[in-house]
C-alpha positions, 0 to 999 in steps of 0.5 A: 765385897761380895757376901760370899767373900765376906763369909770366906775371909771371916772362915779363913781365920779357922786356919782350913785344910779344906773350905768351900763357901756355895752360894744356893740361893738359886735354889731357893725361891728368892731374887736372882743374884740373891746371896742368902742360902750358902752351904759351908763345908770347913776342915780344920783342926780347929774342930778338935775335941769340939763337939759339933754345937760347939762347933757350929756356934764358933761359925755362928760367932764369926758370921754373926753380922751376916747372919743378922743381915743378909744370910738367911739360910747356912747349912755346915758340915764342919770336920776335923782333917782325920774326919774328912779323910774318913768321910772321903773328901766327901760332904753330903748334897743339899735337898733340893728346896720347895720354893727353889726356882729363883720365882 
């Protein structure tokens, strides 16, 4: 199984109204192929009454093998269903990275 899908299977349990896991490892100056950069953006109503380190170290906790191994980089934008229509369905673009390029 794929990084990527590991991380999506692990998020799943959080019950998300909306999820989307991307691989930005192209991005970045790693190999081709590589699967160390991803962006999170999770909606649930798991967030509630969560602050956002709360929130952020529940991921950490779930992802904790792969951030101990192969991830490298995990950008989250993590907002309960009444934030995400606030926002629009919107999360913000990741910076493009220094190294990026696949070199």
């Amino acid at each position: 199984m794929s990084v990527q899908a590991r991380i999506e299977e692990k998020l799943a349990t959080l019950e998300p109204v909306e999820m989307a896991v991307e691989n930005e490892s192209h991005m970045h100056h790693v190999p081709p192929d590589s699967e160390t950069h991803f962006k999170v953006t999770l909606v649930s109503e798991r967030f509630a009454g969560l602050m956002p380190v709360k929130r952020h170290q529940l991921i950490y906790s779930l992802l904790a093998d792969e951030l101990a191994g192969p991830v490298h980089a995990l950008a989250l934008h993590l907002y309960t269903p009444q934030q995400w229509s606030t926002r629009g369905g919107v999360r913000p673009d990741s910076p493009n990275c220094r190294g990026g390029g696949g070199q």
